[in-house]
C-alpha positions in Angstrom: 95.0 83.7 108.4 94.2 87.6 108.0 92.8 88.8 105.0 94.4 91.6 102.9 92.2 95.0 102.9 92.9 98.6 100.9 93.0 101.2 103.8 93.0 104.2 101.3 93.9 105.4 98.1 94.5 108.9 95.6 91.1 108.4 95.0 87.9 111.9 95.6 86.1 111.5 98.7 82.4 112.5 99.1 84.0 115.4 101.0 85.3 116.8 97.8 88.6 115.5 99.1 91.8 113.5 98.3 94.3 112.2 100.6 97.5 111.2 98.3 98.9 108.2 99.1 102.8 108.6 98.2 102.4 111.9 101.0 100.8 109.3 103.9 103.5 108.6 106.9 103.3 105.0 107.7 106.2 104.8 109.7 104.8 105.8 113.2 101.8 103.4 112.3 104.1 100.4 111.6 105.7 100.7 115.3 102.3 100.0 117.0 99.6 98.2 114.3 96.7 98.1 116.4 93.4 97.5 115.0 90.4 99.4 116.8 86.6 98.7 116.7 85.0 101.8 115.4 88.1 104.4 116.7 87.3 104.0 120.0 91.0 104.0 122.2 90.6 101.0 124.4 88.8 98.7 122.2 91.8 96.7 120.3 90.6 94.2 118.4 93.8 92.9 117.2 96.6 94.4 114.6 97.7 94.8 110.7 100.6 92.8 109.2 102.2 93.6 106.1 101.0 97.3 105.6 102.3 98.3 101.6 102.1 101.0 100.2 102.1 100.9 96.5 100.5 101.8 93.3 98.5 104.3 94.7 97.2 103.1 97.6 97.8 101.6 101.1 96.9 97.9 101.8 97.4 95.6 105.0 96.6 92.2 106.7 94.1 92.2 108.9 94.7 89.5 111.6 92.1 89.7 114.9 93.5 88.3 118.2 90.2 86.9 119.6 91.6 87.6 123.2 88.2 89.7 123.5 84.6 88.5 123.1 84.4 91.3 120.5 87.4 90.2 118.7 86.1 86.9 117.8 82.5 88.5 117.5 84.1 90.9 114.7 86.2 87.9 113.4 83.4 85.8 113.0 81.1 88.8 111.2 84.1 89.6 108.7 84.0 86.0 108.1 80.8 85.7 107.6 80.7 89.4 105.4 78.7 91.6 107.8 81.5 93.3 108.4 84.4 93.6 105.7 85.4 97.4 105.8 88.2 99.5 108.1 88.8 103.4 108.4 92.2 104.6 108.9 92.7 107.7 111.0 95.4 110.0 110.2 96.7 114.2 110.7 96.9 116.2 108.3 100.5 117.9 107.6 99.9 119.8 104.1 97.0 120.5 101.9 97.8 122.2 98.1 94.5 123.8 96.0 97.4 123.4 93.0 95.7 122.7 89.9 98.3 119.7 89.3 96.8 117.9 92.8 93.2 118.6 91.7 90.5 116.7 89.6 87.3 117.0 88.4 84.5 117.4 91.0 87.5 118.3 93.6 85.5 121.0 96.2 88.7 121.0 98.9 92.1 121.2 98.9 94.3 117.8 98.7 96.1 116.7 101.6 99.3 116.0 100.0 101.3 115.3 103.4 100.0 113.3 106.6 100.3 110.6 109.3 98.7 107.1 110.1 98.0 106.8 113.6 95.2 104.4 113.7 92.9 101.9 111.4 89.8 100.7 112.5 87.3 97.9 112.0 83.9 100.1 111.0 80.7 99.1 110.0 80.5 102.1 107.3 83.4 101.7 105.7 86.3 104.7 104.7 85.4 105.7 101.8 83.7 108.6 103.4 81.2 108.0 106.4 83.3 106.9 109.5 86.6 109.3 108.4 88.7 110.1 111.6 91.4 113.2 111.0 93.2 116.0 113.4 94.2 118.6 112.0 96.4 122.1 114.1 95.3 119.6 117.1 92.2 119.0 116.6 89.6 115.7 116.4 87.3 115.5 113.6 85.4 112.4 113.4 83.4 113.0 110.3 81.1 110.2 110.9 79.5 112.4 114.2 78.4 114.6 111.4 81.1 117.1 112.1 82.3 120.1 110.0 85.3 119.2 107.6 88.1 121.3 108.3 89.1 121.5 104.9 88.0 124.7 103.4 86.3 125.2 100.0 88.3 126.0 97.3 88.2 129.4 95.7 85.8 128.3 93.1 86.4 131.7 90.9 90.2 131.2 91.3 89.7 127.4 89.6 87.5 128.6 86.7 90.3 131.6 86.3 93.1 128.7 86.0 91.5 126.5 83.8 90.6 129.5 81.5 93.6 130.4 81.4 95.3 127.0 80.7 92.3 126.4 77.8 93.6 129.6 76.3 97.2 128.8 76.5 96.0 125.4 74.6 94.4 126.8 72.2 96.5 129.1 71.2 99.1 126.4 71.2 96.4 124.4 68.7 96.9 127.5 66.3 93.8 129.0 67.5 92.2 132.0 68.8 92.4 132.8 72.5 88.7 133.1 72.3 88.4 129.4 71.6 85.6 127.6 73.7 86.2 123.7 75.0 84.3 122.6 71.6 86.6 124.0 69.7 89.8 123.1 71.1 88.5 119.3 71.5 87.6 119.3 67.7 90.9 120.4 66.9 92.7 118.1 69.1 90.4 115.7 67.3 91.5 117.2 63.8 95.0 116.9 64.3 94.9 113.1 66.0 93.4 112.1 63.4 95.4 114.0 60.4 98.0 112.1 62.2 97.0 108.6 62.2 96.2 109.4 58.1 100.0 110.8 58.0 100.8 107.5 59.3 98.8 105.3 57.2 100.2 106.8 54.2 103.7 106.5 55.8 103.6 102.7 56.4 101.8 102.2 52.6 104.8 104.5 51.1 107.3 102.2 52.8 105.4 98.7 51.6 105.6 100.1 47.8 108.8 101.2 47.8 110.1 98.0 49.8 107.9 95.8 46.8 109.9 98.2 44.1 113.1 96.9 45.4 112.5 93.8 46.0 111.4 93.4 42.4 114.3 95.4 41.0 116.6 92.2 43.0 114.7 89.9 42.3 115.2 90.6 38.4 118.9 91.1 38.9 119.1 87.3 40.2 116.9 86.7 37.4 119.3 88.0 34.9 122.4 86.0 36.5 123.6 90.1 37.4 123.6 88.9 41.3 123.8 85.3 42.9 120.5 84.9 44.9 122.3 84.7 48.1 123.0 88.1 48.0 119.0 89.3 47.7 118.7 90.1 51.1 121.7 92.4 51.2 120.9 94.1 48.1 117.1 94.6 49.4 118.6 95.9 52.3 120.9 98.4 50.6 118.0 99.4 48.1 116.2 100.9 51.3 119.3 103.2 52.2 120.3 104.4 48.6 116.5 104.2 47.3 115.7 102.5 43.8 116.8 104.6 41.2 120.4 104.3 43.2 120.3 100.3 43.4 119.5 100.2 40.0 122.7 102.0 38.8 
């Protein structure tokens, strides 16, 4: 039995990094599943069944094929635990420094488009340390302390975007462009919460108004002036043509 592993996600690399998951080519990968030892060609250790890709992230089987004394060695240590994390290895097609593919703490662009070509059994997993890319052609294996090729982002070209969309907010909020973070959060916070009030007073205007009516029926049946079958249908109508209208 293999066991089901994550091989990546949307989620910020140490790099300063994201690799988005809906832009990740699987296709190629599917074809030819090997599992590696470490990224080294030649060292097959056995293959992935089942490869999703869903929710945000890409997950598989892992099945060893113990036809190699380090097969069974690294079934038995991911067994055991010693072992229990895999790197994938993919090229990178497109990268975007678009605010909408950005978060917080993001240093490089994200690579919204690439390809699969290998996953590997590693002993540091892929969250950052044993990473494996090409990119215009070339190897990067980020785990031999090489250079990412991503380049920084322009950092005074960020703070220029988010100023500008904290001004369009504010503004927006009613106030002036000037408006610092602090201020536009305490509005935002002013209005949520004149909002839930407006609600409150909503649903407490409805339960009077509903308790009006019901009384103005009830002392109808009272009175013989309706059959008490008919409460719910005059309750009902009081709420469309409000009280004063039921009454006449």
């Amino acid at each position: 039995m293999g066991k089901r592993v994550r091989l990546t996600n949307d989620s910020l690399n140490s790099y300063g990094y994201r690799v988005l998951t809906e832009g990740v080519d699987i296709s190629q990968y599917q074809r030819n599943p090997q599992l590696l030892y470490m990224h080294c060609r030649g060292l097959t250790i056995g293959l992935l069944k089942d490869i999703r890709k869903e929710n945000g992230e890409i997950t598989a089987e892992i099945v060893f094929d113990e036809a190699t004394e380090l097969s069974r060695q690294c079934k038995k240590q991911w067994e055991f635990g010693s072992l229990r994390m895999v790197s994938i290895g993919f090229d990178i097609i497109e990268t975007s420094d678009d605010p909408e593919h950005l978060v917080v703490g993001q240093r490089r662009p994200t690579v919204t488009k690439a390809r699969l070509y290998e996953v590997s059994v590693v002993d540091i997993g892929a969250n950052d340390d044993a990473i494996k890319l090409r990119k215009d052609g070339e190897l990067f294996t980020l785990s031999d302390g090489g250079d990412c090729p991503l380049p920084l982002l322009n950092c005074k070209s960020t703070i220029k975007s988010q100023q500008m969309e904290l001004k369009t907010l504010a503004l927006a909020l009613g106030l002036t462009e000037t408006a610092d973070e602090a201020a536009v959060n305490a509005k935002i916070a002013e209005l949520k919460a004149a909002k839930e009030e407006a609600a409150t007073l909503r649903a407490d205007k409805e339960r009077l108004e509903t308790d009006a009516i019901t009384a103005a029926v009830d002392a109808a049946i009272a009175d013989r002036r309706l059959s008490a079958d008919k409460k719910q249908q005059f309750v009902g109508l009081g709420k469309k043509l409000g009280l004063a209208d039921l009454k006449s």
